[in-house]
C-alpha positions in Angstrom: -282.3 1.1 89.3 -283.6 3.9 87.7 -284.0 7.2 89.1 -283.2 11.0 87.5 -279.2 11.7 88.5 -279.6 15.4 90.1 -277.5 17.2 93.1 -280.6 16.2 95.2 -279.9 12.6 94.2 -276.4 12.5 95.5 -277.5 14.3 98.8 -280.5 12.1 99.6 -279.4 8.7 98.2 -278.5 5.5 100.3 -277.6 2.0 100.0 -275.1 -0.1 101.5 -273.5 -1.7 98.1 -272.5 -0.3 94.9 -275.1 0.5 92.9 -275.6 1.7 89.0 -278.1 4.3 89.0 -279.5 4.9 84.9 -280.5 8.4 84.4 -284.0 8.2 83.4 -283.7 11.5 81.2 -281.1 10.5 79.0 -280.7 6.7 78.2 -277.2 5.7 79.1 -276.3 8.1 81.3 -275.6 6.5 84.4 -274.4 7.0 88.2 -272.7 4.4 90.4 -273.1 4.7 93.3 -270.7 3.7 96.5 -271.6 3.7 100.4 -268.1 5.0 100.4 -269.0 8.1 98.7 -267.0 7.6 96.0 -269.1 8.0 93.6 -268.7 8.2 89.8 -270.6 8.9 85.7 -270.6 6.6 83.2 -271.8 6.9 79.1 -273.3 3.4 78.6 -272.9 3.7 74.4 -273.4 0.2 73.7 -273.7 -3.0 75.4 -271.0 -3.4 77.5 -269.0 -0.5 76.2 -269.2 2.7 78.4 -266.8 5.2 78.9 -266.1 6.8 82.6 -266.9 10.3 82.5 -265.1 11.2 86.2 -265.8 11.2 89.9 -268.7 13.2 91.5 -266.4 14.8 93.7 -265.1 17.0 90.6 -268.2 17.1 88.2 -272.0 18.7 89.4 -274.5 16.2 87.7 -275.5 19.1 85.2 -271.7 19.0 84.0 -271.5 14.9 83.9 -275.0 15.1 81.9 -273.5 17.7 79.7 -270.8 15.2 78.8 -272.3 12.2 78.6 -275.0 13.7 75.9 -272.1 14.3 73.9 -270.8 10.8 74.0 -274.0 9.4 73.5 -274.5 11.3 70.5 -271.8 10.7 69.0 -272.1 6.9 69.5 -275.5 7.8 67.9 -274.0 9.1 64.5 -272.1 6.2 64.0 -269.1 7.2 65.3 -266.6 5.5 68.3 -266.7 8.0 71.3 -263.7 6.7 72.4 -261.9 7.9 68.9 -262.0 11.8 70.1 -260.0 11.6 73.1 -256.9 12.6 73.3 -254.6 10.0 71.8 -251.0 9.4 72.8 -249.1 11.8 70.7 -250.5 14.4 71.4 -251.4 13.4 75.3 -249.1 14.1 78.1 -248.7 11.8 81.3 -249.6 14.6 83.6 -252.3 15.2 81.4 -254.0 12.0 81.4 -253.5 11.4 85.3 -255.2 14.6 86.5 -258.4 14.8 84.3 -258.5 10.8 83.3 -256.9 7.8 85.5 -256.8 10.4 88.7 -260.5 11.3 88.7 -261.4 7.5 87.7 -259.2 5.9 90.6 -260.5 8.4 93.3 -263.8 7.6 92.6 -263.0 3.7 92.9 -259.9 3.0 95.3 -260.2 4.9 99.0 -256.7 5.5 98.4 -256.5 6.7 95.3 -255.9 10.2 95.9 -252.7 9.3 97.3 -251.4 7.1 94.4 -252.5 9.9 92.5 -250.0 12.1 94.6 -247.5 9.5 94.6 -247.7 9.6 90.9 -246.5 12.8 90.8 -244.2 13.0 93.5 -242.1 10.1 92.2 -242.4 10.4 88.0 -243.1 14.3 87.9 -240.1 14.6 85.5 -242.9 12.5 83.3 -245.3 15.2 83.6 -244.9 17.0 80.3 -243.7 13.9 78.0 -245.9 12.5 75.7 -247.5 9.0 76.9 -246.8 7.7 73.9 -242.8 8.5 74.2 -242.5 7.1 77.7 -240.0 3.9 77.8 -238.1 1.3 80.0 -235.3 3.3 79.7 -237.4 6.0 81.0 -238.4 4.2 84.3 -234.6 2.7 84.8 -233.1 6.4 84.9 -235.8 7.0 87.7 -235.4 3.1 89.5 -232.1 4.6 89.4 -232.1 7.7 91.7 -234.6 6.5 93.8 -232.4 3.6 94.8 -229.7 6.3 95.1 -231.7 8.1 97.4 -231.9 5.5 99.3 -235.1 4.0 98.9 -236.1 0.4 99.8 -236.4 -1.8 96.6 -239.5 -3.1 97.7 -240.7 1.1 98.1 -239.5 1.2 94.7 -241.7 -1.6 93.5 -244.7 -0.2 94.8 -244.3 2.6 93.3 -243.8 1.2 89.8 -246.5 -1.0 90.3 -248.9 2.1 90.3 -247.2 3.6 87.0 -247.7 -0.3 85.6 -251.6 0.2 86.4 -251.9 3.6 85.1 -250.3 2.7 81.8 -251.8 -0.5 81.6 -255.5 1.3 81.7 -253.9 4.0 79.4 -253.7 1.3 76.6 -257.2 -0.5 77.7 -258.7 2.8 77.4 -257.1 3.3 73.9 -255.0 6.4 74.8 -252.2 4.3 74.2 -251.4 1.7 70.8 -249.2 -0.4 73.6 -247.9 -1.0 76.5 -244.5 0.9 76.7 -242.9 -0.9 79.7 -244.2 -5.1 79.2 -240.4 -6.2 80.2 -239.9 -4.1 82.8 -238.9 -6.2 86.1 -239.4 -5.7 89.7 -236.4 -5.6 91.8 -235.0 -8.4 93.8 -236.4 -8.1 97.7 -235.9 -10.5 100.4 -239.5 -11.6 101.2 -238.6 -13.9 103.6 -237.2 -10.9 105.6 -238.8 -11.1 109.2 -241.1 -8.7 110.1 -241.1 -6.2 112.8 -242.7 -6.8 115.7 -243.0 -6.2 119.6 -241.2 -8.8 121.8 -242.8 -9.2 125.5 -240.1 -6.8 126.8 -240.6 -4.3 125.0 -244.7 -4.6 124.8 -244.6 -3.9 128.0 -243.1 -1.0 127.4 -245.3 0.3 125.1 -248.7 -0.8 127.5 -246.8 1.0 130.5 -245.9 4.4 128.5 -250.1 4.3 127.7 -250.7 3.7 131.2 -248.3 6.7 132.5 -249.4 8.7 130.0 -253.4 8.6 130.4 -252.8 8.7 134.3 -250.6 12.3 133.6 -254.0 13.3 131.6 -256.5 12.5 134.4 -254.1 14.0 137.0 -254.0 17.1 134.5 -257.9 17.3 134.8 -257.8 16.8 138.0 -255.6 20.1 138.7 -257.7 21.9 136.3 -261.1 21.2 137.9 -259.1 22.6 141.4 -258.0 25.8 139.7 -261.6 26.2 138.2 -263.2 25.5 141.3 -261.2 27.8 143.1 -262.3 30.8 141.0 -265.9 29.4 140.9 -265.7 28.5 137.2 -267.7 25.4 136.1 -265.7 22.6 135.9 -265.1 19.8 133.5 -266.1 16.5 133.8 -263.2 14.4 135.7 -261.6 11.1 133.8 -262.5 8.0 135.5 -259.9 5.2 136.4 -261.8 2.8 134.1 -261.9 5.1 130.6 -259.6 6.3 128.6 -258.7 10.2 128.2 -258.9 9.7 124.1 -258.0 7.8 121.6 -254.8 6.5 121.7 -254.9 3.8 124.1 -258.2 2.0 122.7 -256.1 2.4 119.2 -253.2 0.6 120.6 -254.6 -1.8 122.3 -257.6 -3.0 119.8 -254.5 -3.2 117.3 -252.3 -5.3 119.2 -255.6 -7.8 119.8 -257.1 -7.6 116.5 -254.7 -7.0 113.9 -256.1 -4.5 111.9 -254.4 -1.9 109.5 -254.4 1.6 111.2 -257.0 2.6 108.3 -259.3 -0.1 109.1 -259.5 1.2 112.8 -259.9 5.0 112.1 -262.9 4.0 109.6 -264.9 1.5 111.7 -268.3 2.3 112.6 -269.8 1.6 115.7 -272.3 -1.0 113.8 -269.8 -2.6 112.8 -268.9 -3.9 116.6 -271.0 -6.9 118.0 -270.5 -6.8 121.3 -273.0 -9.4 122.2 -271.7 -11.8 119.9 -267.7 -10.5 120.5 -267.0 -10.3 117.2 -266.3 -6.9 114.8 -266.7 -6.4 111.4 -264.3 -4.7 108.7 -266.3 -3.3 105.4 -264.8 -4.2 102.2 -264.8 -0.3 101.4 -262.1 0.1 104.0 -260.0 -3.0 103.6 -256.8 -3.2 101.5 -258.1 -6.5 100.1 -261.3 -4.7 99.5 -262.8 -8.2 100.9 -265.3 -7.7 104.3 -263.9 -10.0 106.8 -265.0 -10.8 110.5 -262.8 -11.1 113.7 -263.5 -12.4 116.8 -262.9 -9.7 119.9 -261.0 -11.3 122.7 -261.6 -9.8 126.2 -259.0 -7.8 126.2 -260.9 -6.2 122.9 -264.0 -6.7 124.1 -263.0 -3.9 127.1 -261.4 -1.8 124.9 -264.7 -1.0 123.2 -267.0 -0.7 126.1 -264.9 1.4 127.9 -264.4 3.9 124.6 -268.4 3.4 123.6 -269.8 6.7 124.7 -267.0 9.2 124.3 -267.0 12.5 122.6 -269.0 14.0 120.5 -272.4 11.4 118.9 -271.2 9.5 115.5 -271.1 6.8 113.8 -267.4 6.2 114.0 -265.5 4.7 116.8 -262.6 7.2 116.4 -264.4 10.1 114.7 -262.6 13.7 114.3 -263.9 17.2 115.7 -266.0 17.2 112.6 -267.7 13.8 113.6 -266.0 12.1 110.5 -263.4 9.3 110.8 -259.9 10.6 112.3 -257.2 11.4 109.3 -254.3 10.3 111.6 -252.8 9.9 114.5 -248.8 10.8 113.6 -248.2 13.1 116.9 -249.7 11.6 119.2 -248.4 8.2 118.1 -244.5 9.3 117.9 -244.9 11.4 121.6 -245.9 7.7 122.8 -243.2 5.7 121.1 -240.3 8.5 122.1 -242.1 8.3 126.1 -241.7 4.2 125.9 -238.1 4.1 124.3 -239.2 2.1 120.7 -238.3 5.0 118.6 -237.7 2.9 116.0 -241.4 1.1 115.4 -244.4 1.8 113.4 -248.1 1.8 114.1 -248.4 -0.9 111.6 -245.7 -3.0 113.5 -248.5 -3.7 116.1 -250.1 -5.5 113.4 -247.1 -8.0 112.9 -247.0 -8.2 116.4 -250.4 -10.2 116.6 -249.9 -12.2 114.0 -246.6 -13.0 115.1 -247.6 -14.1 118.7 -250.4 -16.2 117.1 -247.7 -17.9 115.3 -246.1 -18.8 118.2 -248.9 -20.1 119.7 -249.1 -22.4 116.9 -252.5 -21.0 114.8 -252.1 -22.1 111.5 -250.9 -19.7 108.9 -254.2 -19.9 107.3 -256.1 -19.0 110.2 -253.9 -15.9 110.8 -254.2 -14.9 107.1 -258.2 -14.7 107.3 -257.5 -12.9 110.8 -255.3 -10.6 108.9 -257.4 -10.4 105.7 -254.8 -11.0 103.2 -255.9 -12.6 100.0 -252.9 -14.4 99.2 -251.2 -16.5 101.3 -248.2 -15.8 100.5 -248.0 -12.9 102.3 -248.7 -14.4 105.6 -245.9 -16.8 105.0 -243.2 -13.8 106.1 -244.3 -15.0 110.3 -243.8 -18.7 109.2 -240.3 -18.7 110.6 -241.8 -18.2 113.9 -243.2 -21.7 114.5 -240.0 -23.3 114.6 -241.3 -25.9 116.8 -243.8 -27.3 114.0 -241.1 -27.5 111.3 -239.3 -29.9 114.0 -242.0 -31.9 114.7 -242.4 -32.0 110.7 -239.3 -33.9 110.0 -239.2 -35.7 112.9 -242.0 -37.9 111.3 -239.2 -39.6 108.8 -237.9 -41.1 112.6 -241.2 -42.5 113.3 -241.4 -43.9 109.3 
């Protein structure tokens, strides 16, 4: 698509896929475009060679333009554009994650502004070495405290795995003669750890501190609307039986029925949910496996949304904020409700185990609960196979029979 990149472009613009938008002022200039908003400038200098300039979140179009002419005309004198960065000796890490890989992985991964963080929280002691000094020995001295720290090796391995990347596109992107760290090992974790989840007990629990607590809210109203009425002051609008005060119980409860990640709730859209058809719809922008997926509502779901269709302020979010955009958390409200039910000890996420591990136990087929659950390998779904005991038996119990 061709169109001239301007401000106006950015503001107006919509599709619902990524899109490469070529600049059609300057030949190779190019914006690509996400529905996510995360949008970024390229300098196409040859075929198939371009060079990311950075995210629109940090560079107007004027500036991006500015930039890419430079690249461009270099590339037109003969010369490599990629040959004037900043090469490894004389590049620090912090240095090349804030205006480089940050920039470039905001403007791709919806969570890339935390890596970014993470980045610095865990190797800031990086921050002012040269990228081309970095070493194994390096990333052992730091394995080391954090697992002195206490830290979870399998914490620790997610973290390296996003210094891996970074240094990994350091050296596709030339800033780097080699990978510093290619024998560098994960540590050991027990993957065949069981998950947590919610036993029926303690469900019920959890269902009955939502029930006690959006009963205390409507009660609350209630006594308002009296005090209000009293003093001839108009009153709010009372909280039937059949809806829930705000958010937290529809969160709960569409987890528990329809596994998805806590992010994957707070950015659903409302056309995302086919009621008609019972089925919902999570956007590849917004899943971990960045793969759209589809799953089915069961009644219990199905409720859940047409009791919460309608509330607060008009957007197209299911759980928006104040400001009409997707909620950024839920970390109070969550905790008050977990403390009120006695689980102190689980996690939002821990609802998600909890329905895949009861479809276990009803016997779906690991491969059935990995598309529920959107992973893309299936090895990760393979942590609730311990649950279907019953299945192994009857495995082995057809030698008897042959």
């Amino acid at each position: 698509m061709k169109k001239k990149i301007t401000k106006s472009l950015l503001n107006t613009f919509s599709s619902e896929s990524e899109v490469d938008i070529y600049d059609t002022d300057l030949p190779g200039f190019i914006l690509r475009f996400r529905p996510n908003g995360r949008h970024s400038y390229r300098a196409q200098y040859a075929r198939g060679r371009a060079i990311t300039i950075g995210s629109s979140a940090h560079l107007t179009p004027a500036q991006a333009r500015e930039e890419a002419t430079r690249i461009l005309s270099e590339a037109a004198l003969g010369k490599d554009p990629r040959s004037k960065k900043l090469r490894s000796d004389v590049m620090t890490f912090g240095h090349f994650i804030r205006e480089t890989y940050g920039p470039w992985l905001v403007a791709r991964n919806r969570t890339g502004q935390a890596t970014v963080k993470r980045l610095s929280s865990v190797f800031g002691t990086l921050w002012d070495r040269q990228l081309s000094s970095i070493s194994i020995h390096d990333i052992e001295k730091i394995r080391e405290q954090r697992l002195r720290e206490g830290k979870k090796a399998s914490t620790i391995n997610r973290e390296l795995n996003d210094l891996k990347a970074a240094l990994r596109r350091a050296e596709e992107w030339q800033y780097l003669e080699h990978y510093p760290i290619p024998t560098l090992k994960a540590l050991r974790t027990d993957n065949n750890r069981e998950p947590r989840y919610l036993g029926e007990a303690e469900e019920k629990r959890l269902r009955l501190a939502l029930e006690e607590r959006d009963e205390l809210a409507r009660r609350k109203r209630s006594s308002m609307n009296l005090w209000r009425r009293e003093r001839r002051k108009p009153e709010k609008t009372e909280i039937s039986p059949n809806r829930p005060p705000d958010h937290l119980t529809p969160l709960v409860l569409l987890a528990l029925n329809t596994g998805l990640r806590r992010g994957e709730l707070l950015q659903l859209r409302w056309n995302n949910v086919d009621l008609d058809r019972n089925i919902l719809t999570v956007d590849g922008a917004n899943a971990k496996s960045a793969m759209t997926r589809h799953v089915p509502l069961n009644a219990e779901a199905s409720r859940v949304f047409s009791s919460w269709a309608g509330r607060g302020k008009p957007s197209p979010y299911v759980f928006p904020g104040s400001d009409g955009q997707p909620m950024k958390d839920l970390k109070s409200s969550w905790k008050r409700l977990k403390n009120r039910a006695g689980l102190p000890d689980i996690r939002f996420h821990d609802l998600r185990h909890t329905f895949a591990s009861k479809l276990v136990m009803h016997a779906v087929d690991l491969n059935t609960v990995r598309e529920l659950l959107g992973h893309s390998d299936i090895k990760q779904t393979l942590r609730y196979a311990h649950l279907a005991p019953k299945q192994k038996a009857a495995a082995v119990q057809l030698l008897d029979t042959a």
